[in-house]
PDB file as gemmi writes it, atoms N, CA and C in Angstrom:
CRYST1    1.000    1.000    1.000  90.00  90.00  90.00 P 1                      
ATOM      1  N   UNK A   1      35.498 -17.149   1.625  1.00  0.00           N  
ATOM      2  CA  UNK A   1      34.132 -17.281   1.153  1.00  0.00           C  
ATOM      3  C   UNK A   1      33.139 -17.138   2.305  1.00  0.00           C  
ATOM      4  N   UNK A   2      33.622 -17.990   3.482  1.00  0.00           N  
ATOM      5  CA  UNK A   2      32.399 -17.770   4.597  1.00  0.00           C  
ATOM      6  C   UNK A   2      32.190 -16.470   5.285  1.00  0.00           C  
ATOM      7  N   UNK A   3      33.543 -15.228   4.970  1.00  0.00           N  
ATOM      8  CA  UNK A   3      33.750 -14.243   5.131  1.00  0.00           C  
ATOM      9  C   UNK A   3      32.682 -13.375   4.588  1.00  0.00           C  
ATOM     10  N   UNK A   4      32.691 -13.757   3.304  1.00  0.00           N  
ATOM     11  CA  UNK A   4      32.086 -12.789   2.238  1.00  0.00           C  
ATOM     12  C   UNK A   4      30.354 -13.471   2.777  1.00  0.00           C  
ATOM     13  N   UNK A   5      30.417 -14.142   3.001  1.00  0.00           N  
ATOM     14  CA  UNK A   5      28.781 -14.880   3.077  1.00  0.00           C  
ATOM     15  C   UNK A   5      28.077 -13.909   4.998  1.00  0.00           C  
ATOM     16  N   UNK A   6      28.752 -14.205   5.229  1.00  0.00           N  
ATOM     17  CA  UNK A   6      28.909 -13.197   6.423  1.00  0.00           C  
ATOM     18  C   UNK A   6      28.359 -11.906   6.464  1.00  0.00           C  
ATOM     19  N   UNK A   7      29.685 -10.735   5.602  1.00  0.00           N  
ATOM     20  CA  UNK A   7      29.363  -9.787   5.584  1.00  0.00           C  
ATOM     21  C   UNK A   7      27.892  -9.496   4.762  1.00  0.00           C  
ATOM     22  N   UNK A   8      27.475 -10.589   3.975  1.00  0.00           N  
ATOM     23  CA  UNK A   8      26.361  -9.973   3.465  1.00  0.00           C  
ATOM     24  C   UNK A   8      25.105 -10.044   4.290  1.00  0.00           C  
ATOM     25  N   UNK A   9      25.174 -11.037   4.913  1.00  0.00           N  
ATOM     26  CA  UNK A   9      24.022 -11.295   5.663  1.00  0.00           C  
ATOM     27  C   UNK A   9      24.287 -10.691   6.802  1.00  0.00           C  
ATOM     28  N   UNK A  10      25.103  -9.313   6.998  1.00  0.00           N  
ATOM     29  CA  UNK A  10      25.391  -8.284   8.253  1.00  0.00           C  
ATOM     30  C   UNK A  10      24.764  -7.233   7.233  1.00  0.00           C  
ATOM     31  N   UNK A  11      24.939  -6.766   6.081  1.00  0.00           N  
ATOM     32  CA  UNK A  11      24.471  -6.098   5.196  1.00  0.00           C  
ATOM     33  C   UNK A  11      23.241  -5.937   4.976  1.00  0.00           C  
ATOM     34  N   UNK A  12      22.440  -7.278   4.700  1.00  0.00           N  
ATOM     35  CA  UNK A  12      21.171  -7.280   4.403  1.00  0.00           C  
ATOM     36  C   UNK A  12      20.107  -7.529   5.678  1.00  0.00           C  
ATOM     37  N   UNK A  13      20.983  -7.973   7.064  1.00  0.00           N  
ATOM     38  CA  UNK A  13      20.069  -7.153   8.181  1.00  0.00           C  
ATOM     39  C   UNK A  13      19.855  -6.401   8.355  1.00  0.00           C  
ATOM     40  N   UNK A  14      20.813  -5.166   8.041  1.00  0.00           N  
ATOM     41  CA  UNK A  14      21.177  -4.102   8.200  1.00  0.00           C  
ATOM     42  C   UNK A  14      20.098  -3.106   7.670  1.00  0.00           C  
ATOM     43  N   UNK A  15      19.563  -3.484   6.276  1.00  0.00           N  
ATOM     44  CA  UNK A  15      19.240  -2.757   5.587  1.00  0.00           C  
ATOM     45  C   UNK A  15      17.710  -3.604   5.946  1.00  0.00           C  
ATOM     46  N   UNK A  16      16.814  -4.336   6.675  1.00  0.00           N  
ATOM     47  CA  UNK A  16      16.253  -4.907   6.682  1.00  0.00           C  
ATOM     48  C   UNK A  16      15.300  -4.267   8.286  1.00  0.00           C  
ATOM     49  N   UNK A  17      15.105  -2.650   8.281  1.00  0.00           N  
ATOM     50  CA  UNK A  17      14.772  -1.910   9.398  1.00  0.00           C  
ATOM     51  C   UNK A  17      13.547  -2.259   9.313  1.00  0.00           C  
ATOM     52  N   UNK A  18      12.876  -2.444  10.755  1.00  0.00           N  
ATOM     53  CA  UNK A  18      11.371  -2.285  10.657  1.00  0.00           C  
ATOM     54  C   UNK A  18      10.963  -0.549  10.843  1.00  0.00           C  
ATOM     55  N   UNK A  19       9.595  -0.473  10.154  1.00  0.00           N  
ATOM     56  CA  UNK A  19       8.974   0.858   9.751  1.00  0.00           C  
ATOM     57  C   UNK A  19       9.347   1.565  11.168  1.00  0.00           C  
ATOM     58  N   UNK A  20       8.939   2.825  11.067  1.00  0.00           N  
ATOM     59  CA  UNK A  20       8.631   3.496  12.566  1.00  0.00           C  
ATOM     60  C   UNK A  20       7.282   3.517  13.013  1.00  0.00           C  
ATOM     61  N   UNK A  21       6.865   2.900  14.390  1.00  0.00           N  
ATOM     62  CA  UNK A  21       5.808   3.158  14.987  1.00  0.00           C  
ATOM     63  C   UNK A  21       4.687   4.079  14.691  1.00  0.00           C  
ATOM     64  N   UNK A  22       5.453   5.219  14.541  1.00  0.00           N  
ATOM     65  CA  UNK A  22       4.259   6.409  14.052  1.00  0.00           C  
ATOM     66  C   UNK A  22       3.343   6.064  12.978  1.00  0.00           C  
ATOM     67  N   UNK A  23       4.386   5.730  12.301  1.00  0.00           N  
ATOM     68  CA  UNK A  23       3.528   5.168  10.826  1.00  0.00           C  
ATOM     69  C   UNK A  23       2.745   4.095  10.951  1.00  0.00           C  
ATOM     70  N   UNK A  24       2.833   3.140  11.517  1.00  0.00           N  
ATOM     71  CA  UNK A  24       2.046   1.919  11.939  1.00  0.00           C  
ATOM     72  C   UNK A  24       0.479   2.418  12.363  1.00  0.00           C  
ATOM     73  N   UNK A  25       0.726   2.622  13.400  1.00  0.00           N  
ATOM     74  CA  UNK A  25      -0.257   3.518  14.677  1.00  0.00           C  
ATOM     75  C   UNK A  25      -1.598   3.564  13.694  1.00  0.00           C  
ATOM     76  N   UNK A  26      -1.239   4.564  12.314  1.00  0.00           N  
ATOM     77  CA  UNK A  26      -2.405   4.899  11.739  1.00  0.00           C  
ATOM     78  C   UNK A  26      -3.310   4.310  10.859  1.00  0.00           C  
ATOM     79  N   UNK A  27      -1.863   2.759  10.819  1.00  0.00           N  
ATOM     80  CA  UNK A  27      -2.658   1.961   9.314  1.00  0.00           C  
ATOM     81  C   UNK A  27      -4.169   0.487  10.150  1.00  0.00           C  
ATOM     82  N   UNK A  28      -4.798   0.883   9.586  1.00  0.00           N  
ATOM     83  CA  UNK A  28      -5.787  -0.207   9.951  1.00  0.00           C  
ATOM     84  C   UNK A  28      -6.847  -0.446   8.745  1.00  0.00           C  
ATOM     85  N   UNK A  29      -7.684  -1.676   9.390  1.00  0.00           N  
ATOM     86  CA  UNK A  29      -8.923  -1.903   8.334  1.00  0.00           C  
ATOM     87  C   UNK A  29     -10.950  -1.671   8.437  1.00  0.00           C  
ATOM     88  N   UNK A  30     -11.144  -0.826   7.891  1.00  0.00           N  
ATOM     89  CA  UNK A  30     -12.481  -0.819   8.427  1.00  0.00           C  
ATOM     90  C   UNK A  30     -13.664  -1.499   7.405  1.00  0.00           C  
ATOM     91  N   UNK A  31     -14.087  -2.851   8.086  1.00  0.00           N  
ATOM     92  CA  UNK A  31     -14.978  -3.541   6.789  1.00  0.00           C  
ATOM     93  C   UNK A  31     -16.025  -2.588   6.875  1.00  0.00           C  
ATOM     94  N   UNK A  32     -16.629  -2.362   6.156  1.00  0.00           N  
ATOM     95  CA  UNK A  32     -18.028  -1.971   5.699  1.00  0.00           C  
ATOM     96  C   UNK A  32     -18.536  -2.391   4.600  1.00  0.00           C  
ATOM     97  N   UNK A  33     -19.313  -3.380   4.893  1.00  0.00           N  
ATOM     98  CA  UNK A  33     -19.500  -4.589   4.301  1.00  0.00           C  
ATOM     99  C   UNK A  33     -21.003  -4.067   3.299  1.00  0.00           C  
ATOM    100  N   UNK A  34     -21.260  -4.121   2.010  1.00  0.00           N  
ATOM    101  CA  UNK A  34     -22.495  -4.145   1.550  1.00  0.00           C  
ATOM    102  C   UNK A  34     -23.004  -2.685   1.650  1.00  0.00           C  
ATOM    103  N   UNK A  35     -21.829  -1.675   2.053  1.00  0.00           N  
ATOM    104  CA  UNK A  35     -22.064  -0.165   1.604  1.00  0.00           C  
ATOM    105  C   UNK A  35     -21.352   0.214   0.159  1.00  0.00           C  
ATOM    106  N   UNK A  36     -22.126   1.322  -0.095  1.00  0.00           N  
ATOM    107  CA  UNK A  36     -21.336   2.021  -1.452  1.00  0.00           C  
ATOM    108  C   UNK A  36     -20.924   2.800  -0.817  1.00  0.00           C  
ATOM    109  N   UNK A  37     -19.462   2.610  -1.895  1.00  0.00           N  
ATOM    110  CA  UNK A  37     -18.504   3.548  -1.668  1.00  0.00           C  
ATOM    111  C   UNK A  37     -19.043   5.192  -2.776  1.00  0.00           C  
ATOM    112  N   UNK A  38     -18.551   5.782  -2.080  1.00  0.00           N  
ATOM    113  CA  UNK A  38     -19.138   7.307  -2.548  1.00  0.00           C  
ATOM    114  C   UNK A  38     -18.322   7.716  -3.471  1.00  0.00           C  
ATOM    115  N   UNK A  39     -18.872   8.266  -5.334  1.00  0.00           N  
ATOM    116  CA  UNK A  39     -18.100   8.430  -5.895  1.00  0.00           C  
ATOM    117  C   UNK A  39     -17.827   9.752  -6.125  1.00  0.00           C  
ATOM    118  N   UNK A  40     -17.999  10.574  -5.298  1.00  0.00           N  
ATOM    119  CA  UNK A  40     -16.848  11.738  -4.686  1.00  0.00           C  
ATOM    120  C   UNK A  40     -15.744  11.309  -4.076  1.00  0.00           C  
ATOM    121  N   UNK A  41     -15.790  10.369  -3.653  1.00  0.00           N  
ATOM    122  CA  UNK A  41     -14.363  10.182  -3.285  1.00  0.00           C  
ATOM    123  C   UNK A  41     -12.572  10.348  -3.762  1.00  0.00           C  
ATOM    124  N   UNK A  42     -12.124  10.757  -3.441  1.00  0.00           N  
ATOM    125  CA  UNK A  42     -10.830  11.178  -4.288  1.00  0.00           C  
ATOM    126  C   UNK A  42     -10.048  10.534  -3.893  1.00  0.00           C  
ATOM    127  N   UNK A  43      -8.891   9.935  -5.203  1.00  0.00           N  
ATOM    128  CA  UNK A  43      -7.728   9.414  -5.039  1.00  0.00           C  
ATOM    129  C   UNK A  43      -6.842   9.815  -5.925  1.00  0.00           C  
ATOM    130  N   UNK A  44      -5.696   9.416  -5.685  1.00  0.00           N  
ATOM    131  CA  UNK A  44      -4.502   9.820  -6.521  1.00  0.00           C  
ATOM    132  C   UNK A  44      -4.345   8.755  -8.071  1.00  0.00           C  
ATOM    133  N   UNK A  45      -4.194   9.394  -9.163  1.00  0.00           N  
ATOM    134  CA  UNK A  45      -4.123   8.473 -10.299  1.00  0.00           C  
ATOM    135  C   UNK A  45      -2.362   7.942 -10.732  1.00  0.00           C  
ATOM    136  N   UNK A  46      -2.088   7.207 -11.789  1.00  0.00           N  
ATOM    137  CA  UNK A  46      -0.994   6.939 -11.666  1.00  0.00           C  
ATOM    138  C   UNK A  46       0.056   7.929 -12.115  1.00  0.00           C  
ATOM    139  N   UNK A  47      -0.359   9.591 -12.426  1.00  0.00           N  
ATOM    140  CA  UNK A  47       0.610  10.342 -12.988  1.00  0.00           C  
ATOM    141  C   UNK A  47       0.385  10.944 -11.528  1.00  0.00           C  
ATOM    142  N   UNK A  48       0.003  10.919 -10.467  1.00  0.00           N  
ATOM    143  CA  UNK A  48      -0.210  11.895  -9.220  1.00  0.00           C  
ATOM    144  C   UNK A  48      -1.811  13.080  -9.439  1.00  0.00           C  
ATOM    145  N   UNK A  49      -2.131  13.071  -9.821  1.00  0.00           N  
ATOM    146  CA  UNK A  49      -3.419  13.702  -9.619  1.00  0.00           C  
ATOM    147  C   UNK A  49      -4.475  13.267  -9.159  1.00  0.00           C  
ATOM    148  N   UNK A  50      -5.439  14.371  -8.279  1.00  0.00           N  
ATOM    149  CA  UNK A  50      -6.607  13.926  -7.617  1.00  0.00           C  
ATOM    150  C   UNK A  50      -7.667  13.622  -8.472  1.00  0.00           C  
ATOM    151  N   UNK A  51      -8.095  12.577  -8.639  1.00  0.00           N  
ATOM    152  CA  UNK A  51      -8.977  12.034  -9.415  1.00  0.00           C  
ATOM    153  C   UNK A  51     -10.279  11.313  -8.509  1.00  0.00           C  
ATOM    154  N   UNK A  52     -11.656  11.782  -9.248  1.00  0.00           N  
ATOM    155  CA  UNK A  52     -12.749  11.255  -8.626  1.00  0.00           C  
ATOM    156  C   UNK A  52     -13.118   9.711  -8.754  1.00  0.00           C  
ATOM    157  N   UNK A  53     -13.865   8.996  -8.656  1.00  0.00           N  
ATOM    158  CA  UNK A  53     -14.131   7.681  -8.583  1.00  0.00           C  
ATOM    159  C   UNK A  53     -15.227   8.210  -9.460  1.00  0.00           C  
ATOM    160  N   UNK A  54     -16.057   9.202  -9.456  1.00  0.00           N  
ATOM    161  CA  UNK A  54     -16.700   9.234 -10.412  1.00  0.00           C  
ATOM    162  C   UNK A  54     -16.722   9.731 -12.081  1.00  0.00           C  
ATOM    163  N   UNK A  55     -14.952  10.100 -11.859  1.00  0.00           N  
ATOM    164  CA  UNK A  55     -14.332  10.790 -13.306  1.00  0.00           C  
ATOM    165  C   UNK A  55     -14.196   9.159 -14.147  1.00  0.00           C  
ATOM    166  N   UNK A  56     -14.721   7.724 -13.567  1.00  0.00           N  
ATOM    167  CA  UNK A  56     -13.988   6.673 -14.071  1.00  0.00           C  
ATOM    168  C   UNK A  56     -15.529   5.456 -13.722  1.00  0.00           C  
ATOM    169  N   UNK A  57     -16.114   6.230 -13.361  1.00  0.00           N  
ATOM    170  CA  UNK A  57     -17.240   4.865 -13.068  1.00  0.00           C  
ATOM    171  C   UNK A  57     -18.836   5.380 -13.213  1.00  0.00           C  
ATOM    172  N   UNK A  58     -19.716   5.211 -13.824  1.00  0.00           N  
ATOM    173  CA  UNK A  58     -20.662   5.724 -14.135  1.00  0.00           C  
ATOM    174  C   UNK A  58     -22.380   4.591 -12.833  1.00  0.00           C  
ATOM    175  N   UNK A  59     -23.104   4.689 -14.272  1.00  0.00           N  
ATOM    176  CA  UNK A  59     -23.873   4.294 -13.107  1.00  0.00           C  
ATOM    177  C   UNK A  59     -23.703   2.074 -13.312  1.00  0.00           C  
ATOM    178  N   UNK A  60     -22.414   2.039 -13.737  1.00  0.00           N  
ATOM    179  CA  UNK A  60     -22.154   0.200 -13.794  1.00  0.00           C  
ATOM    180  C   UNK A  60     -21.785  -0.183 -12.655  1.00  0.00           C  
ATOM    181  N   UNK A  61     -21.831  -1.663 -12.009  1.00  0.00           N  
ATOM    182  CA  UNK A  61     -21.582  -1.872 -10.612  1.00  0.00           C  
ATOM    183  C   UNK A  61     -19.925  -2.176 -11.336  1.00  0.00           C  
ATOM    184  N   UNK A  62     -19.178  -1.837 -10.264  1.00  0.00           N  
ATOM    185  CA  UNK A  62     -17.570  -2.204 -10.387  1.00  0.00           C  
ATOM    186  C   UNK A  62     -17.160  -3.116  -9.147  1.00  0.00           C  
ATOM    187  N   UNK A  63     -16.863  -3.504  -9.138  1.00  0.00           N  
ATOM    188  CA  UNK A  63     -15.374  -4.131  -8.351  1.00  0.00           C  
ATOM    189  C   UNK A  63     -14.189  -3.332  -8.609  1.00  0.00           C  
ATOM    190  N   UNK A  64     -13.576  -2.646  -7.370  1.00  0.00           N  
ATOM    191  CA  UNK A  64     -12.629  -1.852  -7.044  1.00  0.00           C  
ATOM    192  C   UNK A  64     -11.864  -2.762  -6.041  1.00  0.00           C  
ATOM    193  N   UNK A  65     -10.699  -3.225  -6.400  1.00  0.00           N  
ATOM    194  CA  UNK A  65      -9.443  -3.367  -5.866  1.00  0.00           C  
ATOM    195  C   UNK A  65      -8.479  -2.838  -5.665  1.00  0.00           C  
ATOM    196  N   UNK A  66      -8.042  -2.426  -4.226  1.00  0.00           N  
ATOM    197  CA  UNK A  66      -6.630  -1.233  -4.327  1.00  0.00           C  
ATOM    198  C   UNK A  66      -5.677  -2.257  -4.067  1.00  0.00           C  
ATOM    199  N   UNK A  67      -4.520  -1.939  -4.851  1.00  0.00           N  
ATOM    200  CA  UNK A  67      -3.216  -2.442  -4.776  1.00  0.00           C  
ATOM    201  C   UNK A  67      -2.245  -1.562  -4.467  1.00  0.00           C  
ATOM    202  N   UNK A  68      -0.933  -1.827  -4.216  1.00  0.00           N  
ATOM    203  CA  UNK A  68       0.246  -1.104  -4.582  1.00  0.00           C  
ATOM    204  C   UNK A  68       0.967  -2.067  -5.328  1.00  0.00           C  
ATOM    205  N   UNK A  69       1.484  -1.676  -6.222  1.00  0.00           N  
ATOM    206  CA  UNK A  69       2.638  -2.359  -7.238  1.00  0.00           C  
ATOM    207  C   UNK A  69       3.622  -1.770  -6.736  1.00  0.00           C  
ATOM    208  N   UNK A  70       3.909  -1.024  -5.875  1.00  0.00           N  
ATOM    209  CA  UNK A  70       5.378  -0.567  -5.768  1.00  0.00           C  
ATOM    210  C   UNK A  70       5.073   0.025  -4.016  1.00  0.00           C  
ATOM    211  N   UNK A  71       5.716  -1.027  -2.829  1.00  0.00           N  
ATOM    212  CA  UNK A  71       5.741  -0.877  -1.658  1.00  0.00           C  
ATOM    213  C   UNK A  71       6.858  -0.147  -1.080  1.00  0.00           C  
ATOM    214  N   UNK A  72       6.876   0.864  -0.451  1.00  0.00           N  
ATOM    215  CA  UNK A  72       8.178   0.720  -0.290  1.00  0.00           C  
ATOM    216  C   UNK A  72       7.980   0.784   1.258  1.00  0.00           C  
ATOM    217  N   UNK A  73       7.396  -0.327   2.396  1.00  0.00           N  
ATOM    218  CA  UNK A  73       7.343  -0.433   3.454  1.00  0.00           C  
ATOM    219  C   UNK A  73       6.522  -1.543   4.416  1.00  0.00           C  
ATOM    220  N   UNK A  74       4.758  -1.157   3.560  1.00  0.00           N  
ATOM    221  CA  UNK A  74       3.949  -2.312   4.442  1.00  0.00           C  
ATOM    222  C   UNK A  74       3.706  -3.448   3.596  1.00  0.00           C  
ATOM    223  N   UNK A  75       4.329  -3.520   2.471  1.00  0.00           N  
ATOM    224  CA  UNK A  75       4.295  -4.671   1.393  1.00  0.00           C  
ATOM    225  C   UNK A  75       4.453  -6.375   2.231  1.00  0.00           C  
ATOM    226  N   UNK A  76       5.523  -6.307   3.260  1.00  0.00           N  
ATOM    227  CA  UNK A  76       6.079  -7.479   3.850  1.00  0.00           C  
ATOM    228  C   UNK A  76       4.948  -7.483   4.936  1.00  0.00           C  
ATOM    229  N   UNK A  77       4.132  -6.687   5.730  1.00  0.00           N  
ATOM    230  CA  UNK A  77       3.899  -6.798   6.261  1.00  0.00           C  
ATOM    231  C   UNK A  77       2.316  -7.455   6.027  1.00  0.00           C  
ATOM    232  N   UNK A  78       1.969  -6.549   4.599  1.00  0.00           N  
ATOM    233  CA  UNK A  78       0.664  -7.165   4.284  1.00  0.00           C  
ATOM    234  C   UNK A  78      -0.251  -8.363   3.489  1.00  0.00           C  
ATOM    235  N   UNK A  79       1.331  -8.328   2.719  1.00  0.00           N  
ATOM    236  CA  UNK A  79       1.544  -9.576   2.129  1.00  0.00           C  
ATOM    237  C   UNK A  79       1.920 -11.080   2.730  1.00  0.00           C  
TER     238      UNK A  79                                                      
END                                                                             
């Protein structure tokens, strides 16, 4: 049993890599506090297409929150 308890926790270090540097390097945060965001701006929607901020928001004030529901990297790190 302490065998098996072992190998897993050699397993799940294993599989427990930190990102690569490169990728890091580029992620940061820039407040800009009490500006509008421009609704030309483009992002990706949830089927993959470039979609405007203004194909979805007219002239109402919004609250825009970006999430990811599905990390597959800076989730641990940002969370």
């Amino acid at each position: 049993m302490a065998l098996l308890v072992l190998l897993l926790t050699i397993a799940a270090a294993a599989n427990a890599q930190d990102p690569p540097m490169g990728v890091l390097s580029d992620v940061g945060i820039d407040q800009r506090l009490n500006e509008a965001v421009p609704l030309d701006l483009a992002f990706r929607d949830e089927m993959g297409r470039a979609v405007r901020l203004a194909d979805y928001f007219g002239e109402k004030p919004v609250i825009l929150s970006l999430n990811y529901y599905d990390c597959p990297m800076l989730c641990t790190l940002i969370l």
